[in-house]
N, C-alpha and C positions, 0 to 999 in steps of 0.2 A: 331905805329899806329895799330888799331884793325881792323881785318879782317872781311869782309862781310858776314854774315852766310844766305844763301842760305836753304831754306825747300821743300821738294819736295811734291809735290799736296799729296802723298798720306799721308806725315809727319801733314802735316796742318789739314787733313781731320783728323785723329787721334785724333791730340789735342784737337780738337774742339768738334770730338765727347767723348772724355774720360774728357773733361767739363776747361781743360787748358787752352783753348784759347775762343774767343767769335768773334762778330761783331761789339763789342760797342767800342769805340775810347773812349781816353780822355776826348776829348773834350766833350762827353755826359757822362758820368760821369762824367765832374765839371757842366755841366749845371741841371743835375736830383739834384745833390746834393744843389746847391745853390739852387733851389727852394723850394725843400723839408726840408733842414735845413741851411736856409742863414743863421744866427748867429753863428752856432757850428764853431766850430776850423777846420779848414783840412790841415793849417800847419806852424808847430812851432820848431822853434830853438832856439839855446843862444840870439837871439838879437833880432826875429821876432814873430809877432805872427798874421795870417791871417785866417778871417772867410771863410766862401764857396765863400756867394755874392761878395769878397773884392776878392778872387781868378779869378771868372768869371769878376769883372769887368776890374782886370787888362790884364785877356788873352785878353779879347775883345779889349781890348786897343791893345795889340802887336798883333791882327790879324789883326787890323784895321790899323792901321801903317803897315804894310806889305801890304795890299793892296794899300794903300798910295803909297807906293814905288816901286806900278807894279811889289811884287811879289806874285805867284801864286803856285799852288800846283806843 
């Protein structure tokens, strides 16, 4: 099993300011992108192949079903 890596405030503050880390979640970067380029690709393997809006509507899906099933953050 992999172990829990722990940053100290002043690790964080670092990264953030030398431009490694941000504020923006996933989740807002699939939703800027589906709007701004629903049709492009944003991900693709041997078997699959998914535009932006086809990625946002499935997360929405599985956050929607998760709150379904009273779970929370």
């Amino acid at each position: 099993m992999t172990a829990v890596r722990s940053f100290t405030k002043d690790q964080i503050e670092r990264y953030k300011a030398d431009g490694y880390w941000s504020d923006i979640i996933v989740a807002d970067v699939c939703d800027n992108n589906a709007a701004q380029y629903p049709d492009k690709e944003a991900i693709v393997d041997s078997k699959t192949r998914l535009t932006w809006a086809q990625v946002k509507h499935l997360t929405d899906r599985i956050a929607g079903n998760l709150l379904e099933l009273k779970i929370r953050r």
